[in-house]
N, C-alpha and C positions, 0 to 999 in steps of 0.2 A: 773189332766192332765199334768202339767206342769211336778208333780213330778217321771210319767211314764218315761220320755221324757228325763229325767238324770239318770235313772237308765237306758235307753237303751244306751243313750254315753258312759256311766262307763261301760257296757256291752263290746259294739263296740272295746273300747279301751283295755280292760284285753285281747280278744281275739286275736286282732291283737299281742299284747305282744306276746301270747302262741306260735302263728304262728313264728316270728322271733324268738322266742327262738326254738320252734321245729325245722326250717329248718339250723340255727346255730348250733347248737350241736347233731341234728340225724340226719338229709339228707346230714351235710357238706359236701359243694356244693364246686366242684373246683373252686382255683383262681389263679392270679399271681401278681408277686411282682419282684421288681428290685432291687436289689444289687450292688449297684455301687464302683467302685476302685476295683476289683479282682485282685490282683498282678498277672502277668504272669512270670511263669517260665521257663527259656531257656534251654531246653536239646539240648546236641549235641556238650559241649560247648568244648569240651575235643577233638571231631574227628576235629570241625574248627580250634584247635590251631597245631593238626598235621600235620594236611594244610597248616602250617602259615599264617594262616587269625584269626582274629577278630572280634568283635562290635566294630562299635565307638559308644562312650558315657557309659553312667553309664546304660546302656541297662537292665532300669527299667521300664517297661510297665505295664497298667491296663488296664482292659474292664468292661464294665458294666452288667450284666449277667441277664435276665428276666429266672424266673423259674414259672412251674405251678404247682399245690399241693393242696391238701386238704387245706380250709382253717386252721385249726386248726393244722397242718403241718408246712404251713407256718409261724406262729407267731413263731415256734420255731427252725426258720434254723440258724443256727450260719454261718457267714460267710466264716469261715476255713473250711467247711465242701465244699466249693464249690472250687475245682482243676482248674486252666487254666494252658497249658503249652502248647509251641513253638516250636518244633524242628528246629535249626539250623545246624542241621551237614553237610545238603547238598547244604548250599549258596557258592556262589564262590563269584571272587574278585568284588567288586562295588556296585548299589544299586538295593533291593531287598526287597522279601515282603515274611512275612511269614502268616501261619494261624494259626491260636489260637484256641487249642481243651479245650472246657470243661467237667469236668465231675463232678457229683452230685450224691450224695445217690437215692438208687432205687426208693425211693415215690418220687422223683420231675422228672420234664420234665423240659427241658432248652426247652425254646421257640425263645427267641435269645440271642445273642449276638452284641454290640455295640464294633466298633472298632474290629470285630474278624482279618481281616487284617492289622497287620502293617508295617508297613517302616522301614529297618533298613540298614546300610551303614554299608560295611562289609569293611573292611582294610587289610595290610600288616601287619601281626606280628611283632613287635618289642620288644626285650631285653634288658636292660639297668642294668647296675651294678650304683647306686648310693648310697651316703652318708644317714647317720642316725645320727638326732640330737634331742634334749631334749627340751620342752620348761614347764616351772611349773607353774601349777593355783594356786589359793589361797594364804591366806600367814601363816607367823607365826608369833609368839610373841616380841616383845618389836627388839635387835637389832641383830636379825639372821635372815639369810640367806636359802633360800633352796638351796641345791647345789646339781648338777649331779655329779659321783665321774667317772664314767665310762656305758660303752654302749656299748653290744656286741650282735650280731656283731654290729662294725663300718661303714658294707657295709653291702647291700643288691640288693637283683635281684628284678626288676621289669619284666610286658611286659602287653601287650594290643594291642589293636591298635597303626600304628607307628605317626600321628599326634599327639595324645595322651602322647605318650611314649616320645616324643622329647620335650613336653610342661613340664615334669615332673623334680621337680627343686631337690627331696630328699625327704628323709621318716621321722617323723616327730612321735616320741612319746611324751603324755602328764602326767606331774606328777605331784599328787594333791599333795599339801604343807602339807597339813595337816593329810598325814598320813605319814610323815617322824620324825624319832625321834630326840630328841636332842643333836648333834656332835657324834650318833651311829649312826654306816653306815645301810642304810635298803636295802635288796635286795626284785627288784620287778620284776615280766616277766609282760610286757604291750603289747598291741596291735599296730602296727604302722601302722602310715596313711600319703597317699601318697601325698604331694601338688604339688604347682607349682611353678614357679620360684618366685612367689609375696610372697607365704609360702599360698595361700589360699587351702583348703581341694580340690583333686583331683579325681572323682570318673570316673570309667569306666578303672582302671590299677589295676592290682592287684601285690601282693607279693606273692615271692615264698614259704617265710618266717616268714609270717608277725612278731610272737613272740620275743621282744626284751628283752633281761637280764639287768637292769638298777641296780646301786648302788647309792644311794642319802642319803643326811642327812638333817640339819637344822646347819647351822654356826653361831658362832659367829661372828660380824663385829667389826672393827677397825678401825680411821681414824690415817693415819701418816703423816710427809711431804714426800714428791717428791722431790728428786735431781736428776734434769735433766743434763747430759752433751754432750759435741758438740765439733769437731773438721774439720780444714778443711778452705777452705777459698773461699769466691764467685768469681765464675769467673770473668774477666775482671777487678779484683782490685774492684769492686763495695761495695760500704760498709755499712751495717748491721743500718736500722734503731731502729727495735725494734724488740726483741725476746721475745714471748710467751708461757709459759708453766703452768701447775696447779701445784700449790705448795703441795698440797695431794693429795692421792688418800688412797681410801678405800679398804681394806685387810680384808679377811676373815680366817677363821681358827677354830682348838680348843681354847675355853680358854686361858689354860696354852702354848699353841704354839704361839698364841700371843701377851701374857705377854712377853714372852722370844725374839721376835722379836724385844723391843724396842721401838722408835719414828721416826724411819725417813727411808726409802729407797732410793738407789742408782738404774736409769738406765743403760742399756746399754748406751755407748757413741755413739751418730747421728753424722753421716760422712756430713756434708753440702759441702765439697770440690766441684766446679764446679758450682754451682746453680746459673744461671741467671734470674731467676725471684722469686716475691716470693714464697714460698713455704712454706708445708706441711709436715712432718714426723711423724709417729708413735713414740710413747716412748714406751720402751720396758722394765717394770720396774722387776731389780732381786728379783728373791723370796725366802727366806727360804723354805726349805723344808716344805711342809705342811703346806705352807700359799700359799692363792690366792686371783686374783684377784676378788673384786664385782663386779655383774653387776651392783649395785648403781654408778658406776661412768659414769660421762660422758666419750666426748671421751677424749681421753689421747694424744695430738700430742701437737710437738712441730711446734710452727709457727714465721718464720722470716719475716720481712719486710724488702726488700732491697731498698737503694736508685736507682733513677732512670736513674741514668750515671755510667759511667765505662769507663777504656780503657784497648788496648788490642796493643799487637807490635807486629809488621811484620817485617823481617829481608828480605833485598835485596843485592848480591853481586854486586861492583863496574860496571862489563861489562851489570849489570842489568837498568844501567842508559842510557836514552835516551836523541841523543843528537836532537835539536831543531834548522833549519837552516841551519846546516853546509855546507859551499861552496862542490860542487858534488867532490873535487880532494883532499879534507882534508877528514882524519880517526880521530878519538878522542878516547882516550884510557885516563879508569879513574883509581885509585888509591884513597884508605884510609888510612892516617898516622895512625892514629889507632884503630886497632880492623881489620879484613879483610869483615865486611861488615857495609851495613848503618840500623839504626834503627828506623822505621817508629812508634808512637806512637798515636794511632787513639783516639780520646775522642769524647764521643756520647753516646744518649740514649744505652741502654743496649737492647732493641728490636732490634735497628738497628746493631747495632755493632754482634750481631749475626749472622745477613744475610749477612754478610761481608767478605770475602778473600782478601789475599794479592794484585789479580790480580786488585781490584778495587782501590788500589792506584798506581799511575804512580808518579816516580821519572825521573826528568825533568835537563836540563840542555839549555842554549839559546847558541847555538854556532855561530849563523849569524856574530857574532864578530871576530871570533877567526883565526888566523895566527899560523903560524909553531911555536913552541916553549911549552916550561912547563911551564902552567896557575897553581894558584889556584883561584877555580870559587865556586858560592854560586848554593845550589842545590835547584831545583823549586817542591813543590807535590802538587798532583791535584786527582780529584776524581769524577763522577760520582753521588755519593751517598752523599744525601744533608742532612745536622746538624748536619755533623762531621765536628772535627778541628784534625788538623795533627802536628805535629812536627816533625822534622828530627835530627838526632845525628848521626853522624856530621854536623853542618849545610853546611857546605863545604869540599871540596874534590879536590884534585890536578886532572889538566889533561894534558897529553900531545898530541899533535896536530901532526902529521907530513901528509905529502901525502901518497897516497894511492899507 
């Protein structure tokens, strides 16, 4: 009995088998199934720019696409096989929504679509002509260089949206190291990519042009000394604590072009004439032909320390001198033995003597004393402006006194 009673479960169970497999591969029964990230693609994008309008952003959109199909259909839909696209030709300026059409081979049904509306911010077209520059990955061997030789074009046209278009700092092609030959120049046409003012990648602008013509090699490097020179003197007489500059810098080139260079480089000469604080300059170092500079080096500037006082002279003529006192019915009339004026000599921080004009010294004379006849009298300065000291040349000056 018992042993009828497993051969009807083994029964029971082969059948139900038969069953799923007969309604799986003969009745294939419809199903559905979702697809998610379908890229959308924007038609139209050519009549919006005639318009002078835009997308803003990198106007990359997906939806998720429910389809229905034979089951055995479905297992084998490739996702490229499934279309979504946008038309934008007829948005105007601000914000808007478009609808998302899909389409799929004849055996499936789209049943829906997620996100088929989306949002998009349409803009003012903007054009911009900016720079193109180089930056190189990888590296090479022992002590060279990758070097960019040239880049053309030098400029290029941008445009997109004008937010967009105003954030955009230059176009930016990458050069792998490692496919550059040793001190032979390679030429390469790359792709250039748009960033932003930080240099990070830019998307939603495009180029008119994007293909750029680059020539690069792999350098050899050299370290030499640096002779930095300087001419000129700090404002205010102020004088020169400590001057700083790199005693090398690193120079790249062929081989034999930097055998032939020697040990040492000369800059241009640094004008410091006038400088009242301390300061900063570029070194500007000469190059042989067919040597340049590494980017291994740091920066290259020359730096002064100046001390913290200085003075600076104001000239005042004689009638410039005020008199202090004088009885209402006496005139004072001044005179300098020599030289035809007087010379005021201001000593003070160098901040302050900055913010300073003649006008804030007064040249002074006490005439409460004084009677008809030719004095010579000692002359008074005074000021406003506190932690400076004055001195005057002449300290004295003739006056004659008569009535008015």
């Amino acid at each position: 009995m018992e042993k009828h009673k497993w051969i009807r479960l083994i029964t029971s169970i082969l059948i139900a088998i038969a069953l799923w497999v007969y309604v799986i591969n003969v009745v294939n029964p419809s199903s559905t199934t979702t697809i998610r990230n379908i890229p959308v693609t924007l038609t139209g994008t050519e009549t919006l720019y005639e318009n002078n309008l835009a997308i803003y952003g990198k106007a990359e959109y997906t939806v998720d696409v429910t389809v229905r199909a034979a089951r055995s259909d479905l297992s084998t839909l490739p996702a490229d096989n499934i279309v979504a696209t946008a038309d934008v030709s007829g948005l105007t300026l601000g914000q808007d929504y478009i609808t998302v059409e899909v389409s799929v081979p004849r055996e499936y049904t789209v049943e829906d679509v997620r996100y088929r509306k989306i949002e998009v911010q349409v803009e003012e077209l903007e054009r911009k002509t900016v720079s193109v520059s180089a930056i190189t990955t990888g590296s090479v061997k022992g002590d060279y260089e990758p070097t960019v030789i040239s880049l053309y074009p030098q400029t290029v046209d941008v445009y997109g949206a004008k937010s967009l278009v105003d954030s955009v700092g230059g176009v930016v092609v990458t050069v792998n190291a490692a496919a550059l030959e040793y001190e032979s120049v390679s030429s390469l046409v790359l792709q250039g990519q748009v960033v932003d003012n930080s240099g990070n990648n830019l998307a939603g602008v495009k180029i008119v042009d994007p293909e750029i013509s680059v020539e690069a090699t792999a350098y050899s490097t050299k370290s030499v000394n640096l002779i930095t020179g300087y001419y000129g003197d700090p404002w205010a007489g102020a004088s020169i604590n400590r001057i700083s500059a790199p005693e090398t810098v690193i120079i790249k080139g062929k081989s034999e072009t930097l055998a032939a260079a020697g040990s040492e480089v000369y800059s241009t000469d640094i004008n410091i004439e006038g400088i009242y604080e301390d300061s900063t300059f570029d070194i500007v170092p000469i190059l042989p032909e067919g040597i340049y500079l590494s980017n291994r080096n740091s920066s290259l500037t020359l730096h002064i320390d100046l001390a913290d006082t200085g003075s600076i002279e104001y000239y005042y003529y004689p009638y410039e001198v005020k008199t202090t006192g004088l009885a209402d019915t006496l005139t004072a009339d001044y005179s300098v033995e020599d030289g035809a004026y007087i010379t005021a000599t201001v000593t003070g921080p160098i901040t302050t003597l900055k913010t300073m004009s003649s006008a804030d010294v007064i040249i002074s004379v006490d005439g409460s004393k004084f009677t008809k006849g030719t004095w010579t009298v000692r002359l008074n300065s005074s000021t406003n402006i506190s932690g400076v000291n004055i001195s005057l040349s002449p300290a004295s000056v003739s006056v004659h006194v008569r009535e008015k």
